[in-house]
N, C-alpha and C positions, 0 to 999 in steps of 0.2 A: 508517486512515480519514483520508482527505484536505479538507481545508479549505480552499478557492479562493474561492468565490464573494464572500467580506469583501472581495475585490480590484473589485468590480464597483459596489459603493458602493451609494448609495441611490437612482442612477437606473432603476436596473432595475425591474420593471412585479412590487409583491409580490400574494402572493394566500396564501391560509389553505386549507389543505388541504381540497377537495369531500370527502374522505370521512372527516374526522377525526368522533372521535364521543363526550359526556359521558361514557356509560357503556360500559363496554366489553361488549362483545358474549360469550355464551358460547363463542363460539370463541378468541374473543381471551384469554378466561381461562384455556380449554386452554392455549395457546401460553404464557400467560406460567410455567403451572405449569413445562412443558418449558424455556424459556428460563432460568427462577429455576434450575432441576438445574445446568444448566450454568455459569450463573456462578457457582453455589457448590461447584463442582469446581474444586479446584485445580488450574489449568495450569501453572504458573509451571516455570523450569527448575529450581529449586532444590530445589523441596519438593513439587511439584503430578506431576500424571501425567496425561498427552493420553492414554494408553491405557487409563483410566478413564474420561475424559470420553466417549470414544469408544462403549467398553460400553455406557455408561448410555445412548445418545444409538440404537445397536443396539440395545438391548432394547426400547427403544419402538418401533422398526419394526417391533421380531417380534412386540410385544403388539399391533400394527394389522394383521397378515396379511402383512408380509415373508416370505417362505419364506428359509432360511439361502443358499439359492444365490443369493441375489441380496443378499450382505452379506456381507461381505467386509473382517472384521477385520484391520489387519498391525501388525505389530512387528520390529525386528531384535534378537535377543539381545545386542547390546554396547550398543540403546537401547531399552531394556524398556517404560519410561513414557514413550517418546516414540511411542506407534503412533498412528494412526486410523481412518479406515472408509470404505472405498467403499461407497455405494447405486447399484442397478441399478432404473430403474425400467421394463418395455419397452413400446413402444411397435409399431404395425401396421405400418407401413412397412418394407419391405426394402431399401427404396434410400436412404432420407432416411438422412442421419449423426445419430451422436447429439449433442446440448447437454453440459457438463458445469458444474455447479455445484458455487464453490469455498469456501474457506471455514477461515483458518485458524484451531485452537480454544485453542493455545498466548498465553497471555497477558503482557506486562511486569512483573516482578517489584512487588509493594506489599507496607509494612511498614507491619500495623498500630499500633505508635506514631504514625506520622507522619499517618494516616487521621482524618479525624470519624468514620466507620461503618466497622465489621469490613468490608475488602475481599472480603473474598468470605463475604459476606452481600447478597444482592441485596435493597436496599432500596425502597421506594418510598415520595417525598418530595416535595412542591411541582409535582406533574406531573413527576417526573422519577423513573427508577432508579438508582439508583449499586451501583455494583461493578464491580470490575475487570473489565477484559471487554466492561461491557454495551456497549458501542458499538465497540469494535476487541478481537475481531473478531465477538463472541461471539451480537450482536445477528442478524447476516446466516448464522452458521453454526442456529441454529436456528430461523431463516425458511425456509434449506433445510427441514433434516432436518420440520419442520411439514409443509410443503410437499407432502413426498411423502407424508406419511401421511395428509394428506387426498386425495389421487389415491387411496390405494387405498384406503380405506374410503368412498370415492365411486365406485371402479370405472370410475377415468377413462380414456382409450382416444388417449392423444395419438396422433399419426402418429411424431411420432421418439421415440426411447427417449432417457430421462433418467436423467444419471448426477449423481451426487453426491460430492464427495472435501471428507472432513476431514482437515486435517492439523495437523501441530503441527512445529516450527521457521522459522516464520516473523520471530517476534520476535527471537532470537538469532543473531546471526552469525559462522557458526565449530558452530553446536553440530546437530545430527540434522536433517533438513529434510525430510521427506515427502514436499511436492508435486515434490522433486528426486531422493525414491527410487522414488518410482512412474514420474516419466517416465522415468528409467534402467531400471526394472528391473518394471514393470508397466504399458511402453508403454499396450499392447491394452486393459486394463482400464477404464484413463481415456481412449483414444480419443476424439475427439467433432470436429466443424465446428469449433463455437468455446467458448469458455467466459467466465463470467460470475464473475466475481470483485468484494473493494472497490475502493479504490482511486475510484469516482466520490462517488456523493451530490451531496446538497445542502446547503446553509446558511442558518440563518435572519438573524432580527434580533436571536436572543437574548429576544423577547417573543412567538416562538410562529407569527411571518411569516414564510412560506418564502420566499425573494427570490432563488432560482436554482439549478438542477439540472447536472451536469456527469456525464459518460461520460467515463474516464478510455481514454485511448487511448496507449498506449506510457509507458516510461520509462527512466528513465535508469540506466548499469548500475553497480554500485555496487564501488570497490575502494580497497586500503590499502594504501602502499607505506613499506618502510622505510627513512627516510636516514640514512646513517649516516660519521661519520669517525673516523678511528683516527690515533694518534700515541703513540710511546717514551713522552711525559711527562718527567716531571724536577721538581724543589722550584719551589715556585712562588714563591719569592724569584727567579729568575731566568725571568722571562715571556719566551715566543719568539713569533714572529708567526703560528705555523702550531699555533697553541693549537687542540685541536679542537673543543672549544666553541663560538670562533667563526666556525673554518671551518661549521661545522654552520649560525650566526648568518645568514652572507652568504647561503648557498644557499637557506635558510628565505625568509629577503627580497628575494631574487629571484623565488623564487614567488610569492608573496605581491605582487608587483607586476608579474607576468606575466597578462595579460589575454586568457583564449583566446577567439574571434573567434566573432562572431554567429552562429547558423545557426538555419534551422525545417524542422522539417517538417511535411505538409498538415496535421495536427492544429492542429502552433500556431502557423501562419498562421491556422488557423481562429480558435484562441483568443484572438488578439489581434485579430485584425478586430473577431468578436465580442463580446467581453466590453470590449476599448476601444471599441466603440458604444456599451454601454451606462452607458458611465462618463460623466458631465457637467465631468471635469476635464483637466488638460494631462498628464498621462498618462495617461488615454483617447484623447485626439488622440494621443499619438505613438506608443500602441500602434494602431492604425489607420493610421499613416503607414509603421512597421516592418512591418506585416504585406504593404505594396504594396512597400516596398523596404527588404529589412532591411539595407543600405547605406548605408541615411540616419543620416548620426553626430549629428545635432541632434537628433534622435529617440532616437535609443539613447540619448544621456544623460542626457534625461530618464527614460526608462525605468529606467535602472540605479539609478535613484533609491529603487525598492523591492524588496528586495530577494528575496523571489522572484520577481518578473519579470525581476531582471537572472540568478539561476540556472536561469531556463526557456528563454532565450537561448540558453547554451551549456554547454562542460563545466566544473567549479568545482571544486579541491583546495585544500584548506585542512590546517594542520596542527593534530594535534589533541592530539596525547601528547608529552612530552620526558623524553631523561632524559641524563646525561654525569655525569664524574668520578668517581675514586673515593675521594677524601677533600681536607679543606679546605685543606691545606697543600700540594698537589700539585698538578700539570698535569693536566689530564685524557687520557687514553690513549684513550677513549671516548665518542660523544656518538650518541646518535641521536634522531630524531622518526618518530613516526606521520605520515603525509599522506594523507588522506580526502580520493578525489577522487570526484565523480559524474558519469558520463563520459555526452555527447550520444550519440543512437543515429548509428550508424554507425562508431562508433571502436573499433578493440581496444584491450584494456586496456594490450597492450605498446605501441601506438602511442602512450599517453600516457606510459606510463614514460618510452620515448624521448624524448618532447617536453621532460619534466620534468628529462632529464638534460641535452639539449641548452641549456634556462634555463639551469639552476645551472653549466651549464660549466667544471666541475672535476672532474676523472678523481677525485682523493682523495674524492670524494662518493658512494658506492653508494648506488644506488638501485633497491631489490629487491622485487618482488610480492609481497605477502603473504598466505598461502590465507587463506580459502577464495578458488577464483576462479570471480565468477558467468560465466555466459554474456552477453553481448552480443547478444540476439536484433532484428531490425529492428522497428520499430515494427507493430501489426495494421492492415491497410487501415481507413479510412473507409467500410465496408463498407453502403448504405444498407438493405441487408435483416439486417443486425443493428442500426444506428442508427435507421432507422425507427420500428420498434413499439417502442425507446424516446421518441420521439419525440411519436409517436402519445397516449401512455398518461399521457407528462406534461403533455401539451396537456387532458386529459383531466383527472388528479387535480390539477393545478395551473393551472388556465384562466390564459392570456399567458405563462407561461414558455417559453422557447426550453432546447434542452439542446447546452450548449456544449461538446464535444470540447476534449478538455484532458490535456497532460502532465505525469505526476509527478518532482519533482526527486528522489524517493527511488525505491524496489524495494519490489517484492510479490511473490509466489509466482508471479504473471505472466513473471519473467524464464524461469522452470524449463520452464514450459507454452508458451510461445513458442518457446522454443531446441527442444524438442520438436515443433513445427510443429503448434501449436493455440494459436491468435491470440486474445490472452483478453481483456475491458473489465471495466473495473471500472466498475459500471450506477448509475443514478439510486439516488433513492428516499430513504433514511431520510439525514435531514438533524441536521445539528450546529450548534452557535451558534459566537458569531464568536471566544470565547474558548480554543476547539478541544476544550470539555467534560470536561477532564483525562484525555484519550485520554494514555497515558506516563506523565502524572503522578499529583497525587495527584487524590482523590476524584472519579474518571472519576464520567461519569453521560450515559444519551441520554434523550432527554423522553419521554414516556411516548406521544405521539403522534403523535411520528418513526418508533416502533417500532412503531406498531400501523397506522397509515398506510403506512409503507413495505413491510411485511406484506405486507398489499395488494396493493398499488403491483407488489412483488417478485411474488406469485402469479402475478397478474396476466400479468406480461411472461415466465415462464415458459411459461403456454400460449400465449402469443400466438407463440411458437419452435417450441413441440411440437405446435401445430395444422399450422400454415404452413412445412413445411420449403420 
């Protein structure tokens, strides 16, 4: 769950949710019973299992009149606790494509010493939830799974058929990933036009004011490269210049002072026209001045001033892990680093390798990809009959807000579903404060009226897809 709109400051136009509400509704109670199940299913990679959370999340389809053929448990036997569940919901049309709703239910590791509340005990406190999960991802995967099972204990009759995909390996990388075995190896299943993933939201004031909505449109593709140099060594009473430490040293810092070059695309030309309108500051202006010519270097430096706008810019490698020598008294024979780079759309990853070896300009320097290696898919169009009825429906539960198209500097399950050619946004809706709600860290928590507003919000923009193919 992504957090932007803090960048937009306090010029933006706030408004209080039209349909937020004291008491929660009986349906809302349903839902949180279903939601509570699930953040108190352990996801985690360590100790938790997606293919329980999955079951349990299945059985309430079938207790609402799912028939099994349209549910669709998986697992692979070398990742037993890493399955999920496709839902098939169908729809009249024979021509409309189907929607697909994503949602993954794999959770960031939390250790209760370090917690105020048992992490996975979904609490509720001060108008807020906490437990791990509740708001990445765990909030939007049981807005799904609700979702359908009021379509069918309402006997609702969309025109396109809706699909549903849990998965788990989202958060870990390198470990089982789902929405990357299903588009390998259960194409057809998950088929759909487009699909709806996180990755957007909104953000408050932190006291309850929503002050702007984003549709995450594209991101950037995520990879790890290892540098590394070798050397005989020898006592290190006798230092030589080609110490591999600091051969490792230079190249590091030539990185590190290598600046790769501006670029946007339509999304974030949008987002900088846009959201630099609504800033009242000198990075507002000069995000508005980049977005008419991202050439302008008086402008870019002011930008670069913060620092994810200078990484929504372009591509950014930073180093992350080190390690060299193998005892104190001696040269070192070996040195390597991690380099975490997050590469702009339109670059393969080997293209950055390349560029990275061409920096450091020293043959003695390998520099090697390290798996896993995402796909690099292009960005989803600007698509206005999927931007629309979001657009529509926040004009709606949020009177003056605009929904800013916007790029994420990190990955989502969107890379696997794109490179697969079903172009996926992460949509409006349940919104975060400016502290980032302990999403990663400790005592996660979403407000109690993000979650039952975006509900809504979420329903809502589902049939506004399954009406109107």
């Amino acid at each position: 769950m992504k957090n932007w709109t803090t960048l937009l400051g306090s010029a933006l136009l706030a408004t209080t949710p039209a349909a937020a509400q004291d008491a929660p509704r009986a349906d809302q109670l349903a839902f949180r019973d279903l939601y509570k199940e699930l953040v108190e299913t352990n996801t985690t990679l360590s100790s938790g299992s997606c293919t329980l959370a999955a079951e349990r999340m299945a059985a309430r389809m079938k207790a609402a009149g799912f028939p099994d053929g349209r549910l669709t448990l998986f697992a692979t036997p070398d990742h037993p606790k890493e399955g999920g569940l496709v839902a098939i919901y169908p729809g009249t049309s024979k021509t409309a494509k189907p929607i697909l709703l994503i949602a993954h239910i794999d959770v960031v590791e939390a250790k209760r010493e370090d917690w105020e509340r048992d992490p996975f005990r979904m609490v509720e406190e001060n108008g807020y939830f906490y437990g791990r999960g509740t708001l990445d991802d765990k909030a939007q995967a049981a807005v799904w799974v609700d979702a359908l099972i009021r379509f069918q204990k309402e006997g609702y009759k969309p025109k396109r058929t809706i699909k549903l995909a849990l998965t788990c390996g989202e958060e870990t990388n390198g470990a089982f990933n789902g929405a990357e075995w299903l588009a390998a190896n259960k194409r057809d299943l998950i088929d759909a036009e487009f699909a709806l993933n996180e990755g957007g939201g909104g953000d408050s004031d932190g006291k309850g004011t929503v002050i702007g909505q984003s549709v995450q449109v594209g991101e950037k593709t995520f990879a790890n490269f290892r540098l590394e140099t070798r050397n005989p060594g020898g006592h290190s009473s006798v230092p030589v210049r080609d110490n591999a430490i600091y051969q490792l040293a230079r190249a590091l810092t030539k990185i590190d002072e290598h600046e790769f070059p501006v670029e946007m695309t339509d999304t974030t030309r949008r987002f900088f026209a846009e959201a630099g309108a609504a800033r009242n500051d000198d990075i507002g202006k000069a995000m508005v001045a980049l977005a008419k010519d991202n050439g302008d270097k008086a402008a870019e430096a002011i930008v670069n001033g913060d620092r994810f706008l200078h990484g929504n810019l372009r591509t950014t490698c930073v180093a992350t892990l080190l390690d060299g020598g193998h005892a104190p008294n001696a040269l070192p024979q070996r040195a390597g680093a991690n380099v975490n780079c997050r590469i702009f759309p339109g670059h393969s990853i080997e293209s950055i390798r390349d560029e990275l070896a061409k920096v450091i300009g020293d043959p003695g320097v390998t520099v090697t990809q390290l798996p896993p290696k995402r796909p690099a898919p292009p960005a989803p169009p600007l698509d206005p009959r999927i931007i629309g009825p979001m657009e529509r429906l926040v004009a709606k539960y949020w009177p003056g807000l605009k929904v800013i198209p916007s790029m994420a500097n990190g990955y989502t399950d969107a890379t696997f579903l794109g490179a697969a050619g079903i172009p996926t946004y992460g949509i409006p809706g349940i919104w975060g404060d400016p502290d980032g709600n302990g999403v990663h860290g400790l005592n996660e928590r979403a407000e109690v009226k993000a979650v039952y507003v975006g509900r809504d919000f979420m329903f809502d923009l589902v049939k506004a897809y399954a009406d109107k193919p």
